[in-house]
BAKEBA-481234 format. One record per atom (N, C-alpha, C, O): x, y, z. Coordinates in steps of 0.1 Angstrom, whole numbers, plus 5000, padded with zeros to 4 digits. Layout:
% BAKEBA-481234
XYZ...
This chain:
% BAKEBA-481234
500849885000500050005000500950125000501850145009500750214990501250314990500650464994499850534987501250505008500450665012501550795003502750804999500450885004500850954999502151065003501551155009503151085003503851195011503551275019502651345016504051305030503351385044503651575033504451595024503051655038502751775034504651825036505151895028505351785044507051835051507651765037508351845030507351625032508151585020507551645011508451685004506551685006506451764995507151884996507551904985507451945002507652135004509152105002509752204997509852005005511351955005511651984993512452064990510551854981511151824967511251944963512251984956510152054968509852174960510852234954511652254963511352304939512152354933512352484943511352544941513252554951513652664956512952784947512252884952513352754932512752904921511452814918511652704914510152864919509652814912509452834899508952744892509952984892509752984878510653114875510653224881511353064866512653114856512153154845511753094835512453314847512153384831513253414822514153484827513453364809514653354805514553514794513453564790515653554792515353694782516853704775517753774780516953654767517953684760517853824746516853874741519153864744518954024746520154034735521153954734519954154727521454214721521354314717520554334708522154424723522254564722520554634725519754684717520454594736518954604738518954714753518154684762519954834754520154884764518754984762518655044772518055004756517455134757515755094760514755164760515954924761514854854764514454804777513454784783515854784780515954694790515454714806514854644814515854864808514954924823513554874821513154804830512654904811511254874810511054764810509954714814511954694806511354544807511254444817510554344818512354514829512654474839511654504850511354434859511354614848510054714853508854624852508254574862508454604840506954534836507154364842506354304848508554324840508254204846508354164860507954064864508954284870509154304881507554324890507354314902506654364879505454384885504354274883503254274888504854204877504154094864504653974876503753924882505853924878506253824885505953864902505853774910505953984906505454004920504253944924504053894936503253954912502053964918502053824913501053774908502953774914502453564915502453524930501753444936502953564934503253554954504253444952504153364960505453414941505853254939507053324937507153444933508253224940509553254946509953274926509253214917510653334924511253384909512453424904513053504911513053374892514253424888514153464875513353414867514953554872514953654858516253624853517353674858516153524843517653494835517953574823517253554812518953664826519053744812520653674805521553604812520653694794521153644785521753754775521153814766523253774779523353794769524553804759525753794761523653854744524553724731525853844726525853884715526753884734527553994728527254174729527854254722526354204736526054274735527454424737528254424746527254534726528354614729527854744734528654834733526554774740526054914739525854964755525755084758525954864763526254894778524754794785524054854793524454684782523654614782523954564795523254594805525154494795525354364805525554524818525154544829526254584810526754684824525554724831525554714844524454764825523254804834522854694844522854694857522654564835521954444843522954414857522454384868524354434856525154394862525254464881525354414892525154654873524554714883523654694890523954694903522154664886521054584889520954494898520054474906522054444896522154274902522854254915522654164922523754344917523954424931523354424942523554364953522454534936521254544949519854474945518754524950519854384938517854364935517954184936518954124933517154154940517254034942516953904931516253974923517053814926515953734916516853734902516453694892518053794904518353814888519653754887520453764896519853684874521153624871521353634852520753604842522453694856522853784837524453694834525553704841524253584821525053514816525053564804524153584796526553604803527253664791527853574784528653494787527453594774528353484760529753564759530153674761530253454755532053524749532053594738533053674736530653594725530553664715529153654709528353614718528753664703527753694695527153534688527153524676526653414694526353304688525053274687524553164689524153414683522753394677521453354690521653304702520553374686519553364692519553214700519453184712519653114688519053004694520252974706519752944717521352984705522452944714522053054728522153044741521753144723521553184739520153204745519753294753519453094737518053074748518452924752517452884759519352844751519652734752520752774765520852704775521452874763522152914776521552904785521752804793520353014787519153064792518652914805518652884817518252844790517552724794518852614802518452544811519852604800520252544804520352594821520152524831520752704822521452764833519952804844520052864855518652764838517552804847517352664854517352544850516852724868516452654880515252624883515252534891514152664881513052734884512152564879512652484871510952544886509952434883509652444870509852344863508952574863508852634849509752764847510052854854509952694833510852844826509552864817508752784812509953074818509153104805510253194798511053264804510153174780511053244775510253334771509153304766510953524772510853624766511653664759512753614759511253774750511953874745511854024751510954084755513554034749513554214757512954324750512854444753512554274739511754404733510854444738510554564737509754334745508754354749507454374739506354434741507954314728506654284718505854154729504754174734506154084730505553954741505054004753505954034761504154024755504054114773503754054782502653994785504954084790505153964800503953984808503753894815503054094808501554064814500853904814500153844822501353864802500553744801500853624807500053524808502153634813502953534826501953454830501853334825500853514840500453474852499153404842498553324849498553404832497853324822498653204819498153094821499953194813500953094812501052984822501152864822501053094834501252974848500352894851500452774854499152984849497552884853497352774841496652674843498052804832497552704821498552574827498152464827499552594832500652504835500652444849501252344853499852514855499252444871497652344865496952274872497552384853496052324852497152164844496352064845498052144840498652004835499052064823497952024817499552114816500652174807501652154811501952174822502352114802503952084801504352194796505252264801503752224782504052314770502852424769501652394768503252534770502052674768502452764758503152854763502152774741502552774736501752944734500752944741502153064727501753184725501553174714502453134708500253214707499753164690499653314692499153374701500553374679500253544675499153554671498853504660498253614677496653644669496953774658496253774648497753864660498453964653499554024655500053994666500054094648501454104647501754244646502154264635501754354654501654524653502854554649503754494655503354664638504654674638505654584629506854584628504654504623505454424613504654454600503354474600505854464588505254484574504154364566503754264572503954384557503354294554503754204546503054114542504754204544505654094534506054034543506153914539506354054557507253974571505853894571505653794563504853944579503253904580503053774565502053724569503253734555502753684547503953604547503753484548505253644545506253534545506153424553506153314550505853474568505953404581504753324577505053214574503353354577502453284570502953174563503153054567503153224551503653084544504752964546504652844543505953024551507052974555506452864566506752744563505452884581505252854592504152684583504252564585503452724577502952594568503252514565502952404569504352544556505352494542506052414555506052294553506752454567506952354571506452254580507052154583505652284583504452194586504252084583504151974590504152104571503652064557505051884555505151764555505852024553507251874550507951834563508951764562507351904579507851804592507051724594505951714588507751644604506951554614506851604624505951554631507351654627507351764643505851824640505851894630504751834645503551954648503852104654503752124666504352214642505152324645503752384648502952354639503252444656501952544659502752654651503952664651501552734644501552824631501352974635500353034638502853024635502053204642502953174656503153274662503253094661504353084674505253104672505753094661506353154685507553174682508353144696507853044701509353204703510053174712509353184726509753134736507853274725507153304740506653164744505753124736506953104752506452964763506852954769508052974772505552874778506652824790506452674788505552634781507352624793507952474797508052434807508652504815507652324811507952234828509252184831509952124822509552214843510652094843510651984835511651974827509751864834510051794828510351824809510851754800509851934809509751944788511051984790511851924783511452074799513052094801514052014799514952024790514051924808514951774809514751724793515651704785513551704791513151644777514351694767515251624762514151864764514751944755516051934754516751934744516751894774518351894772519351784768520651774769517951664763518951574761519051564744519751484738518351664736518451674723520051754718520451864719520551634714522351674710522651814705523351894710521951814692522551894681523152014683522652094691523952034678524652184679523852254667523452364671523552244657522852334650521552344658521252244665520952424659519852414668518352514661518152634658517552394661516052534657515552504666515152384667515452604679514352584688513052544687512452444692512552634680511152614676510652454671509852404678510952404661511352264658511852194671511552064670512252214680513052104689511652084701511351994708511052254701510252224714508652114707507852044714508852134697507452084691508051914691507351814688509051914694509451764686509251694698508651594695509551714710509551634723507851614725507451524733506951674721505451674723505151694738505451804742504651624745504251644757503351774758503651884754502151724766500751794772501051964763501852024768500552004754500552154757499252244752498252204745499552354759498252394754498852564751499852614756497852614737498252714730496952824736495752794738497452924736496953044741497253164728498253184721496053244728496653344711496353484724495653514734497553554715497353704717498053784708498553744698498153934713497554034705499454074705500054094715499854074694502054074696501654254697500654304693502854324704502954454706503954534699505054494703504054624691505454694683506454704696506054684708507354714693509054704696508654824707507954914703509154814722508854924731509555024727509155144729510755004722512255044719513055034710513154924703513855134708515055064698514855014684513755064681515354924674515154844662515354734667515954714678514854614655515054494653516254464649516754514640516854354657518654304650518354184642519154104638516654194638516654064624516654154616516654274619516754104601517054164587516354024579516453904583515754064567515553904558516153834557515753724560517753844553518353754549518853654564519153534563518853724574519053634588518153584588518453464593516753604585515153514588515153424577514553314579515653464562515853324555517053264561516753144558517953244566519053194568518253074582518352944581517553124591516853094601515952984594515952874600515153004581513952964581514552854569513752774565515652844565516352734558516952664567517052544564517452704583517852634592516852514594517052394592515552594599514552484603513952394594513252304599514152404580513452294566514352174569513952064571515952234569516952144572516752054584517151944583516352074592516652024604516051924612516351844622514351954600513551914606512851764595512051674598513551794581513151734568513751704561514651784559513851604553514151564544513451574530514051574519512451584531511951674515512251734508511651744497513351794510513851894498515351814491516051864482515551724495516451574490515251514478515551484467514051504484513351394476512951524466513451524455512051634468512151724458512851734448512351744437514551734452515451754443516051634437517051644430515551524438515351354430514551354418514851304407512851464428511851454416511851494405511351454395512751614409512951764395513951664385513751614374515351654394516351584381515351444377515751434365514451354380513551224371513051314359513251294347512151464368511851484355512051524348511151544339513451574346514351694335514551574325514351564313514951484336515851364324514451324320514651314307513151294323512151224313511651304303511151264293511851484310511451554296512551554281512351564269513851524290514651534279514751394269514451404257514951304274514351164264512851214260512651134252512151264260510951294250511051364241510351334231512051514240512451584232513051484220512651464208514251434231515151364220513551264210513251254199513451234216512051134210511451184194511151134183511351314200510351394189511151434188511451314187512351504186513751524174513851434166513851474154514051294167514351204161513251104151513451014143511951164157510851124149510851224136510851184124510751394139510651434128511551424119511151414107513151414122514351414112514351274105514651274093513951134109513551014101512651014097512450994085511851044105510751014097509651114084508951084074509851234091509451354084510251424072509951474061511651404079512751464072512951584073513551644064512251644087512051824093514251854092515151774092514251984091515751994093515352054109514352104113516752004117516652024127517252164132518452184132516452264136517352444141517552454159516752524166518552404163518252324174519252454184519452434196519652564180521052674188519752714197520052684208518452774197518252844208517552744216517452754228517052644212516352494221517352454228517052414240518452464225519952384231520252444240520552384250520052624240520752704249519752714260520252764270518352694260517452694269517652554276517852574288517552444273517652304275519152294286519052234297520152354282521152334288521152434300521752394310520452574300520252644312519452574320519952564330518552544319517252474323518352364331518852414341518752244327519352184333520552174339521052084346521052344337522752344342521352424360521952454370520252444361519752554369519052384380518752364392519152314373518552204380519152154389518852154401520752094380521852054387522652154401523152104411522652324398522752374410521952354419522352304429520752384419519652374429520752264442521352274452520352124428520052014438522451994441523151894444522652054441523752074445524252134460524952114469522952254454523052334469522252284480522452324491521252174477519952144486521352044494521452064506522251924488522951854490523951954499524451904509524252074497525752094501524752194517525552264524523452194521523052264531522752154543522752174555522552034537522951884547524351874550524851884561524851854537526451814541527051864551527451814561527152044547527152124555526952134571527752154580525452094572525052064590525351934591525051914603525751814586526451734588528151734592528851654599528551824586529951884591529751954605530251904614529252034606529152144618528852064630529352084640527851964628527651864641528551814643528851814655529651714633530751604637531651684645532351614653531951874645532951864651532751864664533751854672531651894669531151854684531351984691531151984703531652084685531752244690530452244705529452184706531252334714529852334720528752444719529252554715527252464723527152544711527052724715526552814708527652734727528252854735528952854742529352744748529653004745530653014754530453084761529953194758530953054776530053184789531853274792533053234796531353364789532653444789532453494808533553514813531253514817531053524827529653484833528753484825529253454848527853414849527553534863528253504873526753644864526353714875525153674883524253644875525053654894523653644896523453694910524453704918521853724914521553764928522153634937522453524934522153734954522753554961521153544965521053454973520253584962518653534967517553524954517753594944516553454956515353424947514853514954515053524966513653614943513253684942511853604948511653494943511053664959509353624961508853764972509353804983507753794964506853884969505853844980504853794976506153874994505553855009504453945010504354065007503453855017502253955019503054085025503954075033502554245020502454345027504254445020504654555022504654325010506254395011506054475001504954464995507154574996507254614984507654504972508054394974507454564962507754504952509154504946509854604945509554394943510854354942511254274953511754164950511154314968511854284977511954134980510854084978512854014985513253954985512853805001512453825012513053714997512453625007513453655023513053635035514753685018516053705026516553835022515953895014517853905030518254005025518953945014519253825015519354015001520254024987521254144993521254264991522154075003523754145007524954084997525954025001524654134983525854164980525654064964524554074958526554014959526353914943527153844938528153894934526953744937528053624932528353674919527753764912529653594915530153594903530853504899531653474907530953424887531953344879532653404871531953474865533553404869534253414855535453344854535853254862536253394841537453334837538953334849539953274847538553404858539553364866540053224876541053164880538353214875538853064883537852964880536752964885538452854867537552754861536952694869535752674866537552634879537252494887536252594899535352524904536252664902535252754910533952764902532952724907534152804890532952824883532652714876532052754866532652584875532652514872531752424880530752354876532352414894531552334906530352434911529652404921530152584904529452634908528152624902527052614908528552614884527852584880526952454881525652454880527552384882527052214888526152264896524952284895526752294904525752284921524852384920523952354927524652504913523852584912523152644902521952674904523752664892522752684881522452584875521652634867522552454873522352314866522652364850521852394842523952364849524552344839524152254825524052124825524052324816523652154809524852144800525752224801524752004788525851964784526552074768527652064762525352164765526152234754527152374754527452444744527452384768528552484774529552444780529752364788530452574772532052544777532152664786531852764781532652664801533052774807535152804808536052724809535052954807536452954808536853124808537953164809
């Protein structure tokens, strides 16, 4: 017979943070007070112990320096700096690796996502959600070509995964501990988040709202980084565009045996003279356009087949800051203030590996695609 755990062993297992907001960030200094602001009032009013993981990917505009100040005197906050600039997906994977918390939810510091919607996220995740997924019901502040690309792009791969990508989503969710664990045992160094969270499945439930323009500042995407992105994830997630480019060369070569077919019927049999210079020169573009294609579709696997063998890891923490207390709002306190006093703030860095190293272990739970040094 099995009883249930006395109320003392539950409160034990209890995760210390119960929920870890991750925000990875680049050159996002002129955003960043506000965002800290909105989520500082946003995570208060949960009454639940909290940490604010900022992330960030290189930034040169005085980013880390603000947060770092911050982190000083405020409690709940821990700011992991990359060694350089290794893109979005590697430093929500930082993020994720280095969070504590029962649920992480990932933001963006622009604050198009508004972290108002937190405490919706949580309830959906106290109701049995693993996965709480944010469906863009609209998009403010985006052109209409981004708006209709993303449309079709978000289909199209749909269409050629196995993964069930929800359409109109993007990096805002939260995740359970367990989707967490799930997520960290996926190897790859190339990494499409988006694709990886949909791939583990588990319980989720999608919620739509209303995206908000940029509070601040510009966007550090551009097209060609969002096609570079959005060929990342066809790759990664499919093999279709192998078999595509099988179907096209079957059918160049079966249109071309028909030509030849009917060339060689009229000149025997007809006795047509053959004027073959501008057919030739279209026939051979046509097919020299075929052979690149499926050259390049070949050389964008090979490619992420190279970049994975060398086992790179897929960031580098040039330093790790964090409060020495988890942030939770007490009946009657101010906002912000702390379960304990926050006298003073840890730090890792490159001075002493094996410090930051067992620090990391023991405290931030480290996962396996980071090198510290």
């Amino acid at each position: 017979m099995h009883l249930p755990p006395p109320p003392t062993a539950a409160r034990a297992r209890r995760p210390a943070v119960q929920l870890s907001v991750i925000v990875p960030f680049l050159n996002e200094r002129e955003v960043l007070p506000a965002c800290l602001q909105r989520l500082r009032r946003v995570l208060d009013g949960l009454n639940e112990s909290y940490e604010i993981v900022f992330v960030d990917d290189g930034s040169r505009d005085g980013s880390a320096e603000f947060l770092a100040a911050r982190i000083r005197t405020e409690p709940g906050l821990k700011l992991l700096r990359l060694s350089r600039n290794f893109g979005k997906e590697a430093a929500m994977t930082a993020g994720i690796e280095h969070a504590v918390g029962a649920a992480i939810v990932i933001l963006d510091a622009d604050l198009q996502d508004p972290p108002e919607l937190i405490p919706d996220m949580v309830r959906a995740w106290r109701e049995g959600a693993d996965v709480v997924c944010m469906r863009r019901r609209s998009r403010a502040g985006e052109s209409w070509l981004k708006r209709a690309s993303a449309y079709a792009y978000y289909r199209l791969l749909n269409r050629l995964s196995k993964a069930d990508i929800p359409a109109d989503t993007g990096d805002f969710r939260l995740m359970s501990r367990k989707a967490v664990q799930a997520l960290l045992q996926l190897p790859e160094r190339c990494r499409y988040m988006k694709g990886m969270y949909a791939w583990i499945g588990l319980p989720t439930r999608i919620l739509d709202y209303d995206r908000d323009p940029r509070a601040a500042g510009a966007t550090k995407w551009n097209y060609l980084g969002l096609m570079r992105l959005a060929m990342e994830g066809i790759t990664s997630f499919s093999t279709a565009p192998l078999r595509w480019a099988t179907g096209l060369g079957v059918a160049a070569a079966l249109a071309g045996v028909g030509f030849g077919i009917v060339i060689t019927i009229k000149t025997l049999l007809l006795g047509e003279e053959v004027h073959g210079y501008p057919s030739l020169i279209a026939i051979i573009t046509f097919l020299s356009g075929v052979q690149l294609i499926t050259i390049g579709l070949l050389g964008e696997y090979v490619g992420k087949t190279y970049m994975e063998s060398k086992q790179r890891p897929v960031y580098l923490l040039r330093d790790v800051q964090r409060s020495r207390t988890a942030a939770l709002r007490l009946p009657g306190s101010e906002p912000g203030t702390a379960a304990a006093p926050a006298s003073g703030y840890a730090r890792d860095d490159a001075a002493g590996p094996a410090r930051q190293a067992a620090a990391s272990a023991a405290m931030t739970g480290e996962g396996p695609h980071a090198v510290n040094f």
